[in-house]
N, C-alpha and C positions, 0 to 999 in steps of 0.2 A: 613575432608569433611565439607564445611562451604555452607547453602543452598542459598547464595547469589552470589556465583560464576557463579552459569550459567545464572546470571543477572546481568551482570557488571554495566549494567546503569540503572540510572531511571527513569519513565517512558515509558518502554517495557513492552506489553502485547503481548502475543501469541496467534494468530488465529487462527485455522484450517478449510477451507475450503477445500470442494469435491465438485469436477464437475464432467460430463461428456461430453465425446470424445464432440466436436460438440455445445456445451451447451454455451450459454452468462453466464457469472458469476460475481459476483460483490463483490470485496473485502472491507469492511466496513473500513470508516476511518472519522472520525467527530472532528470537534474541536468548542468551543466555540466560537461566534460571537455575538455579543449584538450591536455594533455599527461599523459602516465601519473602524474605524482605528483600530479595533482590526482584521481585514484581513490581514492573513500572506502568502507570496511567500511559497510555496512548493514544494517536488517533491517525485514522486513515483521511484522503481530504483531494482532490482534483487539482490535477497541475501539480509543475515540479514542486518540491519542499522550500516551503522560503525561511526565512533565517531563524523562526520558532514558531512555534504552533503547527499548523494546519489550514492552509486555502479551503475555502469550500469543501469545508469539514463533514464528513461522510458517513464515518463511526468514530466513535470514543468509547474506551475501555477507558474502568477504574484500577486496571491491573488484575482483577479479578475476575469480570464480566464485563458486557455491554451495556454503557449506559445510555447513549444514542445513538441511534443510526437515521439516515435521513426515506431511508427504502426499502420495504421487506424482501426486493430482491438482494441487499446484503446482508451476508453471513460470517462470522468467525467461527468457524469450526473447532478451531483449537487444538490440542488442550490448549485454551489462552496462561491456563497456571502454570504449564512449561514452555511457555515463550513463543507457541504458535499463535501468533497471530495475523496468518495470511487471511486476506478477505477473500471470500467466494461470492463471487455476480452467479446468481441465475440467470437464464433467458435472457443472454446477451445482443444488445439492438447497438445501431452503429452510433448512436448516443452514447454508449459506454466508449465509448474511441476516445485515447488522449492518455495523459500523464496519470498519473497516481500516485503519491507519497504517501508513506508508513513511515510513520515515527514514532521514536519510543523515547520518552521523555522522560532522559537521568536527570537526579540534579546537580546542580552545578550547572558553570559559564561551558557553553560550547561544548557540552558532552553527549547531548541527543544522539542519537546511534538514526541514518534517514538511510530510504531506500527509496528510490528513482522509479518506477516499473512504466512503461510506456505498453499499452492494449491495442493493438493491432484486430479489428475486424473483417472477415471476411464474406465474402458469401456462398452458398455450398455451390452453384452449380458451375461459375467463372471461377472459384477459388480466389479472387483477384482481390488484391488485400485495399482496403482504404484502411491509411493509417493518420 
């Protein structure tokens, strides 16, 4: 057992976020920004982050704005031009359950900066999480 195997890459952080049924939620994703050419193209995508791009690619930013999103209940609120670019679910249903990766796509070999977020739902009256 080697404790670096259930981290093949680097730069993966693990979130966990709970919602409930109904509830806007906002999964956290931030990257550095000091001057406009350090704005990079990203995209948000279901399931963990695989080795580039985006699974089940959700939203894309051109670094500046959104250029696609798959749902008008996702949002980037922003500012995306200082490096926010956590997604917000409205009206969270136990279909939003599951993985989520944010990445932000430097260039260069293996410099992507990923973020893991795992959405935990519940329901208001059991509280009782289905994750």
């Amino acid at each position: 057992y080697h404790p670096w195997q259930n981290h093949p890459s680097q730069g993966v952080s693990d979130t966990i976020v709970r919602a409930k049924v109904g509830q806007s939620i906002k999964l956290p994703c931030t990257y550095s920004v000091s001057q406009e050419r350090d704005l990079n193209v990203m995209c948000w995508g279901r399931g963990i982050c695989p080795s580039s791009k985006c699974s089940s690619e959700i939203v894309r930013t051109d670094g500046q704005k959104v250029i696609s999103k798959q749902s008008g209940r996702y949002q980037l609120k922003g500012p995306i031009t200082r490096g926010d670019v956590s997604l917000t679910i409205s009206n969270v249903d136990h279909k939003d359950r599951g993985d989520y990766c944010c990445r932000i796509e430097i260039p260069g070999w293996f410099n992507d900066i990923k973020r893991n977020l795992h959405l935990q739902i519940y329901r208001d009256k059991s509280g009782r999480i289905n994750s």
